[in-house]
FIKOLZA-1660 file (N, C-alpha, C; in steps of 0.1 Angstrom, whole numbers, plus 5000, padded with zeros to 4 digits):
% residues 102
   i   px   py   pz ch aa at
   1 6596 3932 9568  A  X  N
   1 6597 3939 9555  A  X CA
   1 6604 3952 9556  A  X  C
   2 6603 3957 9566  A  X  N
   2 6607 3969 9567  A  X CA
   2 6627 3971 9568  A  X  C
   3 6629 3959 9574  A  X  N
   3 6647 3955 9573  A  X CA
   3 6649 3957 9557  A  X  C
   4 6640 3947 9553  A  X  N
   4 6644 3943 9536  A  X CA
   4 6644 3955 9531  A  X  C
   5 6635 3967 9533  A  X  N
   5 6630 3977 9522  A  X CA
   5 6645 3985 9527  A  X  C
   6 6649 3988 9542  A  X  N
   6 6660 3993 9546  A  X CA
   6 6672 3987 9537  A  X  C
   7 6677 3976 9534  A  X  N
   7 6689 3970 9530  A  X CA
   7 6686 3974 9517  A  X  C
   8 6679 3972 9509  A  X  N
   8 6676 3973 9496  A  X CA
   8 6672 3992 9492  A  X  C
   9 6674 4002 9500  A  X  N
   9 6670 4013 9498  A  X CA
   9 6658 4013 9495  A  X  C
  10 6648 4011 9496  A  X  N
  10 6637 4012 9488  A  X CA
  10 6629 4019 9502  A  X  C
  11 6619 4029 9496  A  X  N
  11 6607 4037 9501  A  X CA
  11 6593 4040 9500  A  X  C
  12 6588 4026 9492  A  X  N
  12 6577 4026 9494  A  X CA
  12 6570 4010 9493  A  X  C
  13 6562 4008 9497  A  X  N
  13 6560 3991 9496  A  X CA
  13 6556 3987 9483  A  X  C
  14 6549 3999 9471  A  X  N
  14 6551 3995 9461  A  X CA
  14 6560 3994 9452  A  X  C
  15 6573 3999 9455  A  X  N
  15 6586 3994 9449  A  X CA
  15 6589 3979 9455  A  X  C
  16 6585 3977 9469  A  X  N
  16 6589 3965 9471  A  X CA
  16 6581 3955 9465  A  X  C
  17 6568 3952 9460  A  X  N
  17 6560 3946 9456  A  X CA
  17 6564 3943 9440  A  X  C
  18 6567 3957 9436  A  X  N
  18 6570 3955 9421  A  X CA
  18 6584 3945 9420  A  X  C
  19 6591 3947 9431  A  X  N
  19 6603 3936 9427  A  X CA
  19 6598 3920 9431  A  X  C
  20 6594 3921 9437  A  X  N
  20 6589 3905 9444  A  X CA
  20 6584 3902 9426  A  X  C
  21 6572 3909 9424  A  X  N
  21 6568 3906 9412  A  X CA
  21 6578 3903 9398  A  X  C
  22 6587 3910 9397  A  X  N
  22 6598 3908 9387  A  X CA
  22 6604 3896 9393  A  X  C
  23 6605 3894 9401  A  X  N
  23 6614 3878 9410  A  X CA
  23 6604 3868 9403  A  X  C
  24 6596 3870 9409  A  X  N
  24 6582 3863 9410  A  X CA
  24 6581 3855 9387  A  X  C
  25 6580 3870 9383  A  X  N
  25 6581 3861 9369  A  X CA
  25 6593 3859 9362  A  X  C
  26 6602 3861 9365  A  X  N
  26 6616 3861 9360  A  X CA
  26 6617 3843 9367  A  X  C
  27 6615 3841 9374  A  X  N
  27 6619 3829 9381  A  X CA
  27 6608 3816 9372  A  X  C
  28 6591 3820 9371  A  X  N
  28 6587 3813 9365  A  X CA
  28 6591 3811 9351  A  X  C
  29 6601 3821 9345  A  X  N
  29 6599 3822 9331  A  X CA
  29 6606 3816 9330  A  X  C
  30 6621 3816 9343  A  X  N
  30 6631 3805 9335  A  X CA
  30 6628 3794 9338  A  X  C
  31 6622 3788 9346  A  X  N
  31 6618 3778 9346  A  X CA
  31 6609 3772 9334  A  X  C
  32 6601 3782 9332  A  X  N
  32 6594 3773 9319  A  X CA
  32 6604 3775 9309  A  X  C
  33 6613 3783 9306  A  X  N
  33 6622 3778 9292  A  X CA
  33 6632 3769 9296  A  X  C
  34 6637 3768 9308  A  X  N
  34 6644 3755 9303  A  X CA
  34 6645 3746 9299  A  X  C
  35 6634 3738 9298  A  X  N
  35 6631 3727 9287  A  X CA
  35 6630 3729 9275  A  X  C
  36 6628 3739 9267  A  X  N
  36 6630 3742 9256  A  X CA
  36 6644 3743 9255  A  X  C
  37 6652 3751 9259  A  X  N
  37 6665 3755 9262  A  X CA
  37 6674 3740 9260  A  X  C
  38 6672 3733 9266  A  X  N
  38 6679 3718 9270  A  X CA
  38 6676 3712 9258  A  X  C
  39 6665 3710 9257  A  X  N
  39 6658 3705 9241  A  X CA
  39 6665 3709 9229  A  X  C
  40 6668 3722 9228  A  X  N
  40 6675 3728 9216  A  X CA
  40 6686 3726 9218  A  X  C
  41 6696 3727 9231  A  X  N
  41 6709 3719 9229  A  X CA
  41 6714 3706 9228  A  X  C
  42 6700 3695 9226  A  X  N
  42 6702 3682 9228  A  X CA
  42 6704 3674 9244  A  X  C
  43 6701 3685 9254  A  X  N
  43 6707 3678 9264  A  X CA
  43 6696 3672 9273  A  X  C
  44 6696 3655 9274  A  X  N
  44 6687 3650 9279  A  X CA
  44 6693 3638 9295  A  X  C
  45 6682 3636 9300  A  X  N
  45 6685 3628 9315  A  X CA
  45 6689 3619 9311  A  X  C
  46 6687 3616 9297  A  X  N
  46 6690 3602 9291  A  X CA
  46 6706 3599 9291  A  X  C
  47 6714 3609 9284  A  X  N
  47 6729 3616 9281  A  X CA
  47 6738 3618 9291  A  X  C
  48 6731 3625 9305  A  X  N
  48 6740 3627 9313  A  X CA
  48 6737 3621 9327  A  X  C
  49 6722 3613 9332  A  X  N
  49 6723 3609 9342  A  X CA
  49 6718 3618 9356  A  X  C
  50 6730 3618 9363  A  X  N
  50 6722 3626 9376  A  X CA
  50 6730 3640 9375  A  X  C
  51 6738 3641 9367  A  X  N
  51 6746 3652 9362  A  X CA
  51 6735 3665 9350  A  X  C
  52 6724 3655 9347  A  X  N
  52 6716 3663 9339  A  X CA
  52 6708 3681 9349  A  X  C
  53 6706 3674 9359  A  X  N
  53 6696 3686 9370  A  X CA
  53 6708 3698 9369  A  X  C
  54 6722 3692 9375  A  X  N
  54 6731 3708 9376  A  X CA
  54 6733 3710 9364  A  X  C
  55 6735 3703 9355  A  X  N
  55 6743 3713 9338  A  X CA
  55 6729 3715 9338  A  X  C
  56 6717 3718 9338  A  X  N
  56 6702 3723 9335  A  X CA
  56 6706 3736 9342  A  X  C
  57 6712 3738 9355  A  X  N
  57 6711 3745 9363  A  X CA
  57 6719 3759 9362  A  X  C
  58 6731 3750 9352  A  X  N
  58 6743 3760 9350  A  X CA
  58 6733 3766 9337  A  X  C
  59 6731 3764 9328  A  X  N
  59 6728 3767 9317  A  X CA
  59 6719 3777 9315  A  X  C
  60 6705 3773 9325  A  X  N
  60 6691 3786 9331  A  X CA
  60 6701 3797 9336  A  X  C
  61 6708 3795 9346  A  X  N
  61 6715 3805 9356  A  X CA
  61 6716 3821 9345  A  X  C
  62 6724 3821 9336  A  X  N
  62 6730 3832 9327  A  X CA
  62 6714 3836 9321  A  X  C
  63 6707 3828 9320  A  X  N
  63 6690 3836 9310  A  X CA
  63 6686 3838 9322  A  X  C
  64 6685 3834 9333  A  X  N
  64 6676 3837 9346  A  X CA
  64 6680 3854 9348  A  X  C
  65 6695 3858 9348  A  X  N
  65 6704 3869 9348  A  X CA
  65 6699 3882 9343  A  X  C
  66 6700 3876 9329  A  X  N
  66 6693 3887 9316  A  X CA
  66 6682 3889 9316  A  X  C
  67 6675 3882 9321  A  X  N
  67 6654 3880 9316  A  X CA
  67 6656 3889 9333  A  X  C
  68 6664 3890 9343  A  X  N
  68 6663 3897 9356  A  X CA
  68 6660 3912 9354  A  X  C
  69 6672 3916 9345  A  X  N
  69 6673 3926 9348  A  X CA
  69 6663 3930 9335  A  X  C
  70 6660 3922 9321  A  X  N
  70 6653 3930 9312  A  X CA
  70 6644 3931 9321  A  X  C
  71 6633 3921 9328  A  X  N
  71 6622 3922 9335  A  X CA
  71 6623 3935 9346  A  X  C
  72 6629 3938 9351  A  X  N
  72 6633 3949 9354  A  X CA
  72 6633 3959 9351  A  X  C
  73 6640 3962 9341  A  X  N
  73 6637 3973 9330  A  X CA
  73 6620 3976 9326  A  X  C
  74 6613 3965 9324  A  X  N
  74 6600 3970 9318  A  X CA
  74 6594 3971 9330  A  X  C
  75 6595 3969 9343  A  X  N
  75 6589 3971 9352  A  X CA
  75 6591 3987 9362  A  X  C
  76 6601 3994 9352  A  X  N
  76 6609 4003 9358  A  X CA
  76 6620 4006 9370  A  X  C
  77 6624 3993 9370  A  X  N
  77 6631 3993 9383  A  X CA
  77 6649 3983 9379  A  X  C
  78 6654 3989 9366  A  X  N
  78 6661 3982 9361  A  X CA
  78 6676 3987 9372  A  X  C
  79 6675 4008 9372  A  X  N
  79 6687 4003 9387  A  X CA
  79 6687 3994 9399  A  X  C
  80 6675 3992 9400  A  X  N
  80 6675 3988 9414  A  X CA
  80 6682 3973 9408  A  X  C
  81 6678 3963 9401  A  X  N
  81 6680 3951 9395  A  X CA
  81 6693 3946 9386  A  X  C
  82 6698 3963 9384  A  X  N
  82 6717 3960 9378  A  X CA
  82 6724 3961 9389  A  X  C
  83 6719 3970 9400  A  X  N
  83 6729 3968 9411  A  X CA
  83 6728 3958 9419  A  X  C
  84 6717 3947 9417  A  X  N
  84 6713 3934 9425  A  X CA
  84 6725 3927 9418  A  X  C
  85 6722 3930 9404  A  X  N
  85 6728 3917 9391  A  X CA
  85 6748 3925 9399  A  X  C
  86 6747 3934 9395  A  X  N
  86 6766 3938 9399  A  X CA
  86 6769 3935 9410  A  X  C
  87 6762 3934 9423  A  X  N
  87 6766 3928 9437  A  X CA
  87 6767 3914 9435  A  X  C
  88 6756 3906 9431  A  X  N
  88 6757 3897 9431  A  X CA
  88 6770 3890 9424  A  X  C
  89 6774 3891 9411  A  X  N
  89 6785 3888 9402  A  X CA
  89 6795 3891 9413  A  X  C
  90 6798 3902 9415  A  X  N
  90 6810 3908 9424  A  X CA
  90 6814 3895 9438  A  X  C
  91 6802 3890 9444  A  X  N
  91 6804 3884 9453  A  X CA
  91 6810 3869 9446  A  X  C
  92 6795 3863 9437  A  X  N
  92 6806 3854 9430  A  X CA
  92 6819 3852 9422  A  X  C
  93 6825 3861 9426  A  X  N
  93 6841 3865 9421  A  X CA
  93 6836 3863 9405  A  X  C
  94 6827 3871 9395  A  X  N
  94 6825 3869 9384  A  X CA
  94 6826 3888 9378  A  X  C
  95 6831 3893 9389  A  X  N
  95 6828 3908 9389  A  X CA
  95 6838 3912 9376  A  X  C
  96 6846 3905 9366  A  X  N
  96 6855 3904 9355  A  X CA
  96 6843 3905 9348  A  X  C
  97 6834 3902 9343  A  X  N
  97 6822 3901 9335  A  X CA
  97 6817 3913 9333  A  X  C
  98 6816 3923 9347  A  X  N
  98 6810 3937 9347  A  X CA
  98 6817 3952 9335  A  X  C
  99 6812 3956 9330  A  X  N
  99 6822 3969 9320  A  X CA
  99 6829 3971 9333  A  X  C
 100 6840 3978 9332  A  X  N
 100 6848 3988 9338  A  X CA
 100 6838 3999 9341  A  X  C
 101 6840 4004 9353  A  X  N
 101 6837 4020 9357  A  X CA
 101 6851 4027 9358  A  X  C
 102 6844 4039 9354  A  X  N
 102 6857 4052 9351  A  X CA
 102 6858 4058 9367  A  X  C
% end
């Protein structure tokens, strides 16, 4: 734990706890809306086959993103969770998506 809390700046184990926890329901949450999600775009196993699991996958990905960092936000720890969200983008060469810094 103590590498993780090092890499991630963090200084007390209840900062680290509070993120696990934002992981922890950000991860449940999108998981429970994707079926709703798929449902309202019409997209069923039925339509696409074994192609249905990754376009499920592509589609949660971008609300998994947002519900990250809102959940973050209300948990107080929304820098810590934009600079997760802007590393991450950056690495998947998506860092075009970020505003501009001056």
């Amino acid at each position: 734990m103590q590498r993780l809390k090092e890499r991630w700046q963090i200084t007390s184990n209840f900062q680290l706890g509070v993120i696990f926890l934002v992981f922890a329901i950000t991860g449940s949450a999108a998981a429970f809306l994707s079926k709703p999600v798929c449902d309202l775009l019409g997209i069923t196993k039925d339509h696409l086959g074994i192609f249905f699991l990754p376009f499920r996958l592509l589609i949660i990905f971008p609300i998994y993103q947002l519900m990250l960092v809102f959940n973050g936000f209300i948990f107080g720890q929304f820098e810590f969770f934009w600079d997760f969200e802007k590393k991450m983008l950056r690495r998947m060469r998506l860092g075009f998506l970020l505003p501009k810094e001056d």
